[in-house]
N, C-alpha and C positions, 0 to 999 in steps of 0.2 A: 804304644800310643802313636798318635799322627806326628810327622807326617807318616804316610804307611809304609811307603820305601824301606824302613828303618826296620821292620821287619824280616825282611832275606837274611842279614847275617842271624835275626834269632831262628830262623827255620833250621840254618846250620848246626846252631845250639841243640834245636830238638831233636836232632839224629844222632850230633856228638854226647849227650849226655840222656836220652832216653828218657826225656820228659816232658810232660803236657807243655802246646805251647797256646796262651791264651793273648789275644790281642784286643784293645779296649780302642774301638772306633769313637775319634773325634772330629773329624773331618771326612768326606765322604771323597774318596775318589775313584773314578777320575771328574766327577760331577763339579768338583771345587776348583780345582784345573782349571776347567770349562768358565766357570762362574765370575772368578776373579780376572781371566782375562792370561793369565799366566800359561797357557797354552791354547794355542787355538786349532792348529791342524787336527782336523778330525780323524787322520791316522796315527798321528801321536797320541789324541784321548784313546781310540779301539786298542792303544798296545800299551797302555796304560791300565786300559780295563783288562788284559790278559794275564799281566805280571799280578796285577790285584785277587784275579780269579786263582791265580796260583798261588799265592802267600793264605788267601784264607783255604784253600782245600787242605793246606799242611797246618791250619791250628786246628788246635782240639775244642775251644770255645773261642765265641766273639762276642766281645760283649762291645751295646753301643747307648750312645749317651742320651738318648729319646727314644719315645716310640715311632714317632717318626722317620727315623732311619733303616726301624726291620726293614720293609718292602724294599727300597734299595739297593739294601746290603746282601736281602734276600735273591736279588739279583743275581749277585755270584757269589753266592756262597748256598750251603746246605742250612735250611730253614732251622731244622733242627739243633744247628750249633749256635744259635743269634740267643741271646740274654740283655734285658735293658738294663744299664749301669748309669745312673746319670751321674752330674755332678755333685760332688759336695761344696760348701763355702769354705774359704779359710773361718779358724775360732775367731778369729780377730773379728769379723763382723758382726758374733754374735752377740760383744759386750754392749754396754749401754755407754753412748759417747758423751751424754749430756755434763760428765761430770768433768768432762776435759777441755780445758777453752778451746775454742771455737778459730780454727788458721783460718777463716774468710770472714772478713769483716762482714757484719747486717747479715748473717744466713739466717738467724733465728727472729728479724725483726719482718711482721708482716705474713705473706705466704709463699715459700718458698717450691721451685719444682726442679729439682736438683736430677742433671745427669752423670753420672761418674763412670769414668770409663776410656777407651780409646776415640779418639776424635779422627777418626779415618772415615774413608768413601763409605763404606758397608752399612756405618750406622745412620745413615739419614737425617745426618743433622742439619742440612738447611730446612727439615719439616719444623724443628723447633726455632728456628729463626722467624718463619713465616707464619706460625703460631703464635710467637711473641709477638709480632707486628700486629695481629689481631686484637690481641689485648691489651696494648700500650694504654687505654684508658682508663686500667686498673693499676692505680697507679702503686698497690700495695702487692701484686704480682711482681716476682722476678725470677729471672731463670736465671739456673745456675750451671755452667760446661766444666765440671769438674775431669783432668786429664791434661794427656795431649797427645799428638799424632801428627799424619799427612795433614789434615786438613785444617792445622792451627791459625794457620797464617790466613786461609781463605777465609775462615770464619771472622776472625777478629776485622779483618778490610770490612765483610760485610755489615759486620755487629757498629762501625762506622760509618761505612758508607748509608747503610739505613738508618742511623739514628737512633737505635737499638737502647738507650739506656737502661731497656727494663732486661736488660743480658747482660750477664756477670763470664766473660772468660776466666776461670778462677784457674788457672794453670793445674799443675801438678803437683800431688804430696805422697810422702811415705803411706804404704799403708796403715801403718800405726796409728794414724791421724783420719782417717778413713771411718770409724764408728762417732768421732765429733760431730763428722758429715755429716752424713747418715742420718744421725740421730736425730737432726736438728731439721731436716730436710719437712716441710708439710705433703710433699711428693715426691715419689722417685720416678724418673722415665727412663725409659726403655727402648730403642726407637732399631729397625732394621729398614734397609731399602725392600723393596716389592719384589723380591727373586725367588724362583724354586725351591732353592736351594735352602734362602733364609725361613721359609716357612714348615721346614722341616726342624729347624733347631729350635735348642731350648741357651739362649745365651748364656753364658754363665751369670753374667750376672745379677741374673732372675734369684738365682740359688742365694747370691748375696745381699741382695735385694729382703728376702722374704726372711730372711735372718736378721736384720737388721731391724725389723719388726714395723716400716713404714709403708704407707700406704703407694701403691704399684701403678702407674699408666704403661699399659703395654699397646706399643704405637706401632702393631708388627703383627702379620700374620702367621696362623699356622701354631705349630706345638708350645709356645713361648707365649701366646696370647691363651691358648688353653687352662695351661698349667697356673697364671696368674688368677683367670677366673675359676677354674674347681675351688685355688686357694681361699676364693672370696677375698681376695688381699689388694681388691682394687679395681680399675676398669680396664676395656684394652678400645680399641679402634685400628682399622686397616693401615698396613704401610704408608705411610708419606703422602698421608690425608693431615693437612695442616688445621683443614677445617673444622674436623672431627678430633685432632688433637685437644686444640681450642677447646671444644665444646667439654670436654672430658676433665681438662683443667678446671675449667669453672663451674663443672659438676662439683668435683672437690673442694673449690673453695668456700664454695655455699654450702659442704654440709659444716657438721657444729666440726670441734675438735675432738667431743666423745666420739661420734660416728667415723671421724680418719683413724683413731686410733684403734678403734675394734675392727677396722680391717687391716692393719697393724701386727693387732694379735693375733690374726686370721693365719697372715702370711709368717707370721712366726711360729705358730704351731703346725700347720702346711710343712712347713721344715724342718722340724723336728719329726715328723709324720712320716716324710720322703727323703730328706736329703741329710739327713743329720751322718758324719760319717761316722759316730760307733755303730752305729746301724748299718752303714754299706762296708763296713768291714765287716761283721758277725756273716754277711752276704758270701763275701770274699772268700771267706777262711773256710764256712758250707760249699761254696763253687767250687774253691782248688779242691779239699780234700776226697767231693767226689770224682772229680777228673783223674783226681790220681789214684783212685779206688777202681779204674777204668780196668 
C-alpha cells in the first residue's frame, strides 16, 4: 500500500522467498508529490516516476482503488497487471447509530448537512463556509464540520469572523461514536478542491458514507461524484462551486424525509453491491490464488 516507496524492500521479499508480489495502489505517484506541493522539482517527480516504473515491472499484480487510476497507473506499468480494488468501510459505519445518544448537541433537531472527516487544505472546506452564508436565512439549516486537521483553526476564525451561527465546528470523536453521527445526519457532504488528481479518486469516505445509509452531496468532481450518482444515493455538483453546493442542499431539504431516505437505502445497498468487504475478500482470495497458480 501507499506510500509506494514501501514497496522495494517487498521486491526483496519477492526474490528471497519466490512469491507473487501484489501492490494495492492508493495514491498515485509521482502525480500526488506534484499535487500536494511536497515536491516540486521536475527532476525529482521524472526519478520518482522511474523508481515507480521499477517497483511495478517486479509485481505480479496491481491492484488500484478506482477506475480512475488504470490509465495512470497504466502509465508505468503493464495494462495487463492493473485490477480495480476499491475501498471498503470499517463495520462500524454500517450499524444504525440512532440508538446511541447523540455527542453533538441539536444534530437531530431541524436539517442537518454533516461533514465528517479530515478538515485539511484538500477537502475544500471554505466551499461549505460560503454555502452556509448563502443560506443563513434558513434558519432550520445547519452545518456540521465533524473532525479536525490543519485547517481547524482557520475555519473556526472564519465561522466567527463571518457570523456563521448556522456552523457547528463539532471537533472530534472516536469512531465508535461516528454511526450516532451519521445516523442522524439529514445530509452527508463530501467536498474535494478542483485538482487532477482529486477527480481521479474515490474518497474514502464515500464508502463510509453510503454505508451509513444517508443521503450523499458529492461537492467534487470526477470518480467520487460518479460512483455517488450510479448509487442513486444523492446528488453531486462541481468542486468549490458554493453556489451549486447551495442549491443542492436545498434541493434536499425540500424533498419529504421518505424521498432522503430511499436514497439512503440506495447508497446502502450501492455498498453492499460494491464495497462490502466479504465480498472484496472472496476477490482477494480468487486474485492471490490465481497468481500463485502462475
Amino acid at each position: 500500500m501507499s506510500p509506494l516507496l514501501q514497496a522495494l524492500p517487498a521486491v526483496v521479499l519477492k526474490w528471497l522467498k519466490r512469491a507473487p508480489l501484489v501492490i494495492w495502489v492508493q495514491d498515485l505517484w509521482p502525480e500526488s508529490l506534484e499535487a500536494t506541493g511536497f515536491v516540486k522539482h521536475p527532476g525529482m517527480l521524472r526519478a520518482v516516476g522511474v523508481v515507480v516504473r521499477f517497483i511495478y515491472a517486479r509485481a505480479d499484480s496491481v491492484l488500484v482503488q478506482s477506475d480512475g487510476f488504470v490509465e495512470p497507473v497504466a502509465r508505468l506499468c503493464e495494462r495487463r497487471k492493473i485490477a480495480v480494488f476499491p475501498n471498503s468501510a470499517e463495520a462500524v459505519f454500517k450499524q444504525d447509530g440512532l440508538g446511541i445518544p447523540s455527542p453533538i448537541a441539536g444534530l437531530d433537531e431541524g436539517f442537518s448537512a454533516v461533514f465528517a472527516g479530515n478538515l485539511g487544505t484538500v477537502q475544500a472546506l471554505p466551499t461549505i463556509l460560503d454555502a452556509a452564508e448563502r443560506l443563513r436565512e434558513y434558519r432550520d439549516i445547519r452545518f456540521y464540520l465533524v473532525g479536525t486537521g490543519t485547517l481547524a483553526d482557520e475555519l473556526a476564525r472564519q465561522i466567527e469572523a463571518r457570523s456563521l451561527s448556522n456552523v457547528v465546528l463539532a471537533g472530534h470523536f472516536p469512531i465508535e461514536q461516528m454511526p450516532a453521527i451519521l445516523s442522524r445526519a439529514s445530509v452527508l457532504l463530501v467536498t474535494l478542491k478542483n485538482v487532477a488528481l482529486g477527480r481521479l479518486t474515490v474518497p474514502s469516505k464515500i464508502q463510509a458514507y453510503l454505508a451509513a445509509g444517508r443521503p450523499i452531496i458529492a461537492a467534487l468532481d470526477g470518480e467520487g461524484a460518479r460512483v455517488v450518482e450510479a448509487a442513486g444515493a444523492g446528488l453531486s455538483c462541481p468542486s468549490e462551486d458554493a453556489v451549486q453546493l447551495a442549491d443542492r442542499v436545498l434541493a434536499l431539504y425540500r424533498m419529504s424525509p421518505a424521498e432522503r431516505e430511499h436514497l439512503g437505502q440506495n447508497g446502502k445497498a450501492f455498498f453492499a453491491a460494491h464495497y462490502d468487504q466479504g465480498r472484496l475478500n472472496d476477490f482477494l482470495v480468487d486474485h492471490f490464488g490465481e497468481l500463485t497458480r502462475r
